[in-house]
C-alpha positions in Angstrom: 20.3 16.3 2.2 18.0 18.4 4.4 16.0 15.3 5.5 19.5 13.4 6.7 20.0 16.8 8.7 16.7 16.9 10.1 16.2 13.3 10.7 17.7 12.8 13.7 15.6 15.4 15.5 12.2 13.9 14.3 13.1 10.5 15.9 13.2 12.0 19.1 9.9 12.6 18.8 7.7 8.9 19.7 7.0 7.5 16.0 3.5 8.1 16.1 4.1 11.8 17.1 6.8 12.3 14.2 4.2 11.0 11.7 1.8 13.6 12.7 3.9 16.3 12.4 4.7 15.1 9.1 1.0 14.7 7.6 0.6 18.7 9.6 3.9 19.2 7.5 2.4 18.0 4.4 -0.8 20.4 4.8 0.9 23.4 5.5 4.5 23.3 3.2 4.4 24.9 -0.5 5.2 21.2 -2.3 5.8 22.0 -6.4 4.3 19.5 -8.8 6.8 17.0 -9.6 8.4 17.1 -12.8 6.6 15.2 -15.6 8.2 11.8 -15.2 10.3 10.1 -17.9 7.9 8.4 -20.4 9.3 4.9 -20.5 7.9 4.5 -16.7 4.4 5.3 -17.9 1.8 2.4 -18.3 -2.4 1.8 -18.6 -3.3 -0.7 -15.7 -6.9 -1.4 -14.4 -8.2 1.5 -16.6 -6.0 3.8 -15.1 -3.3 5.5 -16.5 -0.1 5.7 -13.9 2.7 8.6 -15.4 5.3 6.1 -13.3 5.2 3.2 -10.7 5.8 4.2 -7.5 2.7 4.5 -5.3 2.3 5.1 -1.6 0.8 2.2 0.6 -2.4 2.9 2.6 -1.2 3.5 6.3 0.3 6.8 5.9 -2.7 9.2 4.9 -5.2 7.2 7.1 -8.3 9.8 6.9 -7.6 11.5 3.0 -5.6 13.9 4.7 -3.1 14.9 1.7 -3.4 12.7 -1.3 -3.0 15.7 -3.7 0.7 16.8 -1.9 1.5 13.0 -1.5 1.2 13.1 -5.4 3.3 16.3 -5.7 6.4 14.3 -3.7 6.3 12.9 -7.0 4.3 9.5 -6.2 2.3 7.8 -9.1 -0.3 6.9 -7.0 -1.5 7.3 -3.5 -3.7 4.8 -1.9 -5.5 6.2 1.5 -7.0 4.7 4.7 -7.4 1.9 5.8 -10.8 3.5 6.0 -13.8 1.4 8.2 -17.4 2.5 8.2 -17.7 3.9 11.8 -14.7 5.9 13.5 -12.4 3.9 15.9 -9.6 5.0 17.8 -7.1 1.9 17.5 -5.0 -0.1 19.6 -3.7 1.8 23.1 -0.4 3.8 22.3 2.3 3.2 22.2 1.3 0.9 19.3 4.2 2.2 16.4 8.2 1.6 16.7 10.8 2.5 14.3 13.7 -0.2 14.9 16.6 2.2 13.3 19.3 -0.5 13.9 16.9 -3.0 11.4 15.9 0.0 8.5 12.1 -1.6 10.2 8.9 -0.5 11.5 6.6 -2.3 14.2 3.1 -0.9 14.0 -0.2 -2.4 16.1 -2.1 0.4 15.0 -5.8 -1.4 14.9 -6.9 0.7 11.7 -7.6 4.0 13.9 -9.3 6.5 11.5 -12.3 8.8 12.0 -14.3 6.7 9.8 -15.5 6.7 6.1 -17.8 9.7 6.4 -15.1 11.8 7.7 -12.8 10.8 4.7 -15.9 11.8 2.1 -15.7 15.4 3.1 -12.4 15.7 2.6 -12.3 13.9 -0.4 -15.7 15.4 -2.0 -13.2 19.3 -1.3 -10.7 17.6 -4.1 -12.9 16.4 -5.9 -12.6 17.5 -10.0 -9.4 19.2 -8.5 -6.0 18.4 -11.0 -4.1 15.5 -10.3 -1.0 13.8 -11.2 -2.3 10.3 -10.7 -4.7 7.8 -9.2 -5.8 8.1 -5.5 -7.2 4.4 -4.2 -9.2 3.7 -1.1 -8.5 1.3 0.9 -10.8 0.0 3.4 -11.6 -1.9 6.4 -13.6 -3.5 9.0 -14.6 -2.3 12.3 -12.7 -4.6 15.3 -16.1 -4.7 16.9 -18.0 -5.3 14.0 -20.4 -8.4 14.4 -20.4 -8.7 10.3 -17.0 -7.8 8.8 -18.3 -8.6 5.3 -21.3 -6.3 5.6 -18.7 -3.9 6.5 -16.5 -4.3 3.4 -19.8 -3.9 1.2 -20.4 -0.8 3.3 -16.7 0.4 2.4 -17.4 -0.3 -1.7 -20.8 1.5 -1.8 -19.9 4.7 0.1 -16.7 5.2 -1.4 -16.6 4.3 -4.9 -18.0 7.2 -6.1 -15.0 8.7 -4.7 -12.1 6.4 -5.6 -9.7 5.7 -8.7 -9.9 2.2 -7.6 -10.7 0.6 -4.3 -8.2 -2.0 -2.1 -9.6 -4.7 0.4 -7.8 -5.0 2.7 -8.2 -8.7 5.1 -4.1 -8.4 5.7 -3.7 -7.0 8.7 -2.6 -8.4 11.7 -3.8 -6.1 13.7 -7.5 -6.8 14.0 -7.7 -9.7 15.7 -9.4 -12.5 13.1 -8.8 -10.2 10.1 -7.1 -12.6 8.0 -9.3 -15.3 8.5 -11.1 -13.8 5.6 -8.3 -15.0 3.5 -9.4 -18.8 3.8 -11.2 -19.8 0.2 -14.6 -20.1 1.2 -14.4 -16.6 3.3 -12.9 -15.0 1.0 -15.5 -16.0 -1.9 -18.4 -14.9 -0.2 -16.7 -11.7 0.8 -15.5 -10.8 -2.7 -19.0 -11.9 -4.5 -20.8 -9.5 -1.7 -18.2 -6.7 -2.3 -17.9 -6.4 -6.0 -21.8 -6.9 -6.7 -21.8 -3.6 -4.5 -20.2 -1.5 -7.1 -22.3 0.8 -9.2 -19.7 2.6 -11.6 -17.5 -1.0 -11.9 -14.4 0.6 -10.1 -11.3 -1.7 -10.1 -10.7 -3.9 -7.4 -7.6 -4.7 -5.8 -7.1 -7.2 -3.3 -4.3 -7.0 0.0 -3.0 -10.0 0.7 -0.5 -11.7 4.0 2.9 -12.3 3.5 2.8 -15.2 5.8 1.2 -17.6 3.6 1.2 -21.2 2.6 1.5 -22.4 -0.7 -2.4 -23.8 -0.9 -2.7 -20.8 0.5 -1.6 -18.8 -2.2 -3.1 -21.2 -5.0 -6.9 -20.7 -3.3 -6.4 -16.5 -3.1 -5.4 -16.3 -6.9 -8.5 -18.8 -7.7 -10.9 -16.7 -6.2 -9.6 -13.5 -7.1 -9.6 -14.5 -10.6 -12.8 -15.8 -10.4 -14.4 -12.8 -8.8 -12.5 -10.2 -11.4 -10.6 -8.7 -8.9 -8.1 -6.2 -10.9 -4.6 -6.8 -9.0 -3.5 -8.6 -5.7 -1.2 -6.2 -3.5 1.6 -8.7 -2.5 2.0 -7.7 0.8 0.8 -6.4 4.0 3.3 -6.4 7.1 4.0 -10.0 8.5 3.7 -11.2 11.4 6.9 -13.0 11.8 9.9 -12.0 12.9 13.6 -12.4 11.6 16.9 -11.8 13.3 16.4 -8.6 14.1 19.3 -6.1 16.2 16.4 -3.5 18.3 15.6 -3.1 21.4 11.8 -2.9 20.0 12.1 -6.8 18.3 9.8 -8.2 20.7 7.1 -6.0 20.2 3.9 -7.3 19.0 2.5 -5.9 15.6 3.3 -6.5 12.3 6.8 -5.7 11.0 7.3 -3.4 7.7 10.9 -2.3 6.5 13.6 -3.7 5.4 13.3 -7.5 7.2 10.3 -7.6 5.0 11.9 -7.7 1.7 13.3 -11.3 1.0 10.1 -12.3 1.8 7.5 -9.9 0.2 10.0 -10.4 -3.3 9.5 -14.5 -2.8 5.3 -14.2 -2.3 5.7 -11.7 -5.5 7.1 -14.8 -7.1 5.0 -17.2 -5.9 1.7 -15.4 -6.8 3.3 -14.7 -10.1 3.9 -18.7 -10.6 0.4 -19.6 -9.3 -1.3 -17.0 -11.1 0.8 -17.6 -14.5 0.9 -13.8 -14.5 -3.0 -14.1 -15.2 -3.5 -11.4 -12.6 -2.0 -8.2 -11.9 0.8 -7.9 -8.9 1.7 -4.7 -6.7 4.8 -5.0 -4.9 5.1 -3.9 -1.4 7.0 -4.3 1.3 10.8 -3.5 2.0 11.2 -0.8 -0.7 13.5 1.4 -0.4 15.5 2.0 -3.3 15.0 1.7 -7.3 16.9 -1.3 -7.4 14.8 -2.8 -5.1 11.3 -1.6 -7.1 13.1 -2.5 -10.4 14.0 -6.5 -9.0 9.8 -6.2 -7.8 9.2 -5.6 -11.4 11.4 -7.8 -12.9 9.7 -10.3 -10.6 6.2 -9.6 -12.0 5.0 -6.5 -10.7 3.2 -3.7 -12.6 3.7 -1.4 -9.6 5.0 -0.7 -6.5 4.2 0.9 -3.4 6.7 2.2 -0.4 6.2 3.4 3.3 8.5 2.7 6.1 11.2 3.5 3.6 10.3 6.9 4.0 10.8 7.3 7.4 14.8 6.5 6.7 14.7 7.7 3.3 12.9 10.9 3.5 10.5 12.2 1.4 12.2 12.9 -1.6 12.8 8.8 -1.9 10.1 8.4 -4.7 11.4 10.5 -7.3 14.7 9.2 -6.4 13.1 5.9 -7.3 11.8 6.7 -10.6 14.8 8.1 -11.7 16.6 4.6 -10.8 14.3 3.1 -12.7 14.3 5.0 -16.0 18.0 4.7 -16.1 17.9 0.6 -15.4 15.2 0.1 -18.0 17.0 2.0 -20.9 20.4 0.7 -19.8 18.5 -2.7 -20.1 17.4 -2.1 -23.0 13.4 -1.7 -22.4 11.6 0.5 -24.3 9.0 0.7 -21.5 8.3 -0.5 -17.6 5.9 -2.6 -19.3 8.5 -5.1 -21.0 10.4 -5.3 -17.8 7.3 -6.6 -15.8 8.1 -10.3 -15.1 10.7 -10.8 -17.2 12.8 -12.8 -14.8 9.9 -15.2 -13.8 
């Protein structure tokens, strides 16, 4: 209630502005620890144990600002960054656009973060701290960067010490050639380099492109598989735009939010089929409400993650989502999230 009451003053602030205050919010607001969440949404996945589902994508906490409150909003997970080995300040502003009339987000951010070393000191300050649930890293090249794989093997060796698990992200649209490193023999070399870099064997997950052809899609689960990499995140923003109503459609970037969900739930389902559920999926993108995480599920997910969701939502949306889910499973008949996942595949 307070967030619909508030909401239209924050969006007269620019987007980017608004999401500053709220990580400054975050820091500074006494947030209680969740409630234990209801034991059917609990499960064991890539030797972690997750109390519920419903994790926050990497784009919000860019520098490992507030993973401990983002897990008090009652998140199951929070995955921060994306993090690249040297600082970089992004694309020129204005670069993020909330499309209200499309439920949507535009970002061209260009991973602006102060850099992995930044993100260790805060991280190293929480460290042995009490936590509700897995924080993951997810990480990055530099734009500039005349070897983006050396970079990624950079990324695993300086912050897995750190991490519950680690994300690679080559999905974003916004570094130019990026997603090039999805193409099979790319993305071999890059995931051979990056998990013979690990020390402590932290899970691996692997970001992947909504805007992806079907060989596509069959090479990315071969080589994942191959490599051991723990889960594919299915998806990053896409490129591509739908019929969309604001005056912000034409902006360049990639688009998050609610045109995004048709298609994130059809790549859920085609990784699902190309995999033969041989590899774990993490649903992303277009979130916003537990029927929507409980159809990602359903679809073959073991988890999901939400952002631009929030900024409509507000931050009470994930426990709202949980609760959703515990009453569809039971009224289903599951005796755990774990019976549901795929179940409709």
């Amino acid at each position: 209630m307070f967030y619909t009451l508030a909401r239209p003053i924050l969006f007269l602030a620019d987007a980017e502005h608004a999401h500053n205050l709220s990580l400054a919010a975050l820091k500074f607001a006494p947030i209680p620890m969740a409630n234990d969440a209801d034991p059917v949404l609990g499960q064991d996945f890539a030797s972690l144990h997750f109390a519920n589902p419903v994790g926050l994508a990497a784009g919000y906490d860019k520098n490992a600002e507030v993973p401990l409150e983002i897990l008090r909003l009652g998140f199951g997970f929070a995955e921060v960054g994306t993090l690249t080995p040297l600082p970089q300040s992004g694309n020129p502003q204005p670069r993020l656009f909330r499309l209200v009339e499309d439920r949507a987000v535009i970002n061209r951010m260009g991973f602006n973060n102060a850099g992995q070393d930044a993100a260790i000191a805060r991280l190293l300050k929480i460290s042995g701290r009490a936590k509700s649930g897995p924080i993951g890293i997810n990480i990055g090249a530099n734009k500039d960067s005349t070897d983006r794989v050396a970079d990624y093997v950079t990324g695993v060796r300086k912050m897995e010490s750190l991490a519950d698990y680690l994300t690679i992200n080559i999905s974003s649209p916004n570094t130019p050639g990026l997603r090039a490193l999805q193409d099979k023999g790319a993305l071999d070399d890059l995931l051979a380099q990056a998990m013979a870099a690990r020390v402590q064997g932290k899970s691996v997950f692997l970001k992947v492109a909504p805007d992806l052809q079907p060989a596509d899609i069959d090479d990315i689960v071969e080589v994942a598989m191959a490599r051991g990499v723990a889960a594919l995140i299915i998806s990053n923003t896409t490129i591509g735009r739908p019929a969309l109503k604001s005056r912000h459609a034409d902006e360049s970037g990639g688009l998050s939010g609610a045109p995004l969900r048709d298609l994130a739930q059809q790549r859920l389902v085609d990784f699902r089929k190309a995999s033969g559920g041989q590899i774990p999926l993490i649903g992303v993108g277009g979130i916003a409400s537990a029927q929507d995480a409980y159809a990602r599920i359903r679809a073959g997910a073991s988890l999901v993650q939400i952002y631009s969701a929030l900024v409509y939502e507000g931050p009470g949306l994930a426990k709202r989502i949980n609760t959703g889910l515990a009453r569809m499973l039971k009224a289903d008949g599951f005796q755990s999230l774990a019976d549901a996942i795929g179940v409709d595949s």
